[in-house]
C-alpha positions in Angstrom: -25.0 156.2 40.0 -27.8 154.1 41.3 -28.0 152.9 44.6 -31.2 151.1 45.7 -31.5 151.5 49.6 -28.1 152.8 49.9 -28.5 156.5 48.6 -28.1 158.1 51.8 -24.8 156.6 52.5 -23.5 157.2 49.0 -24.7 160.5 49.4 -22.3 160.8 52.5 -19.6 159.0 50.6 -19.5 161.5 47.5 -20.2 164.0 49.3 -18.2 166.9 47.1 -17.5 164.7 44.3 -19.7 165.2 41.4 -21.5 162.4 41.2 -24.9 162.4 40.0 -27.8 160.0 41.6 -30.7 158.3 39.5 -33.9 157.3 40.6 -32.9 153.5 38.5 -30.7 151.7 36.7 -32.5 152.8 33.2 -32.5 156.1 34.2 -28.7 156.3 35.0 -28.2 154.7 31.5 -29.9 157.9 30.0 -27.2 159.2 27.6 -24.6 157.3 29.0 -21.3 156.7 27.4 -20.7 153.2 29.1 -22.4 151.7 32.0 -20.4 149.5 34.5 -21.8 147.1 36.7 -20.8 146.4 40.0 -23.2 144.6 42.2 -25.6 141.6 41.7 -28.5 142.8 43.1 -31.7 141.7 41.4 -32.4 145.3 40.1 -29.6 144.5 37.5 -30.0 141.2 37.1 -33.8 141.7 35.5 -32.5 144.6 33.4 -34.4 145.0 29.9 -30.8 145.0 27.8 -32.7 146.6 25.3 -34.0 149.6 26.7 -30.8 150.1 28.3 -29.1 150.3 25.1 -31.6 152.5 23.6 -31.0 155.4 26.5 -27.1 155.2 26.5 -24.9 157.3 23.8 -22.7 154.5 23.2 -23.8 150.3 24.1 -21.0 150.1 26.1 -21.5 147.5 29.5 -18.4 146.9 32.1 -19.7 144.0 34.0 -17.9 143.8 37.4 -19.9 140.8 38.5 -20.3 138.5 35.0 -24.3 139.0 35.3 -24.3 138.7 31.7 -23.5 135.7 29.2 -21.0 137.0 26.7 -23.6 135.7 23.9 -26.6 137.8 25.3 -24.4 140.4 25.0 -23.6 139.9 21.6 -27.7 139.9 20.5 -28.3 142.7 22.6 -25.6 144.7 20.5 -23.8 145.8 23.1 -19.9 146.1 23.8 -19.4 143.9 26.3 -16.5 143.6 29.2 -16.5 140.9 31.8 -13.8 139.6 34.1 -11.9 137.0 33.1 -13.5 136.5 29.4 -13.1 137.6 26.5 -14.8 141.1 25.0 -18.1 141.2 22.7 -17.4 143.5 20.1 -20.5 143.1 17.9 -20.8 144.1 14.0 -22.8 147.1 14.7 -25.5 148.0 10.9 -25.9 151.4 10.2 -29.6 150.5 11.9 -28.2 149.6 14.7 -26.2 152.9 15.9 -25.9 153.9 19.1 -28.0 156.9 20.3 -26.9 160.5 19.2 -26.4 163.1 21.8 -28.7 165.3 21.4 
């Protein structure tokens, strides 16, 4: 979970959860099996969709907020969820597989 300005608080909010905080977006993606979405703060907005996808496990993206076009999606080979459209399931090349736990 990332929360830029608002750590504290979360902090307060999970407090005995097991939740893990990162530093940035990118670094929350690190061997990720989906990332969702949830705000439309510029951090998120500016993401480089493909270094996200090179950190995560799986190029799964939940997008709470529509940030995304369902077509950038698509080029960025991600799996793509959005409310109230339809899903980007991409022809994935052998190439083009997802990062392998380690």
């Amino acid at each position: 979970m990332t929360l830029p300005l608002r750590r504290e608080r979360g902090q307060r909010f999970s407090r005995g959860a097991d939740v893990a905080f990162a530093q940035s977006a990118y670094e929350a993606a690190t061997d990720a099996d989906a990332v969702l979405v949830l705000t439309d703060w510029e951090e998120f907005t500016a993401l480089d969709l493909e270094r996200v996808r090179a950190r995560m496990k799986q190029p799964i993206l939940l997008d709470g907020r529509n940030l995304f076009s369902p077509e950038q999606m698509e080029k960025a080979g991600f799996i793509y969820y959005s409310v109230g459209r339809a899903e980007v399931v991409p022809v994935l090349q052998a190439s083009d597989s997802p990062k392998e736990a380690a």
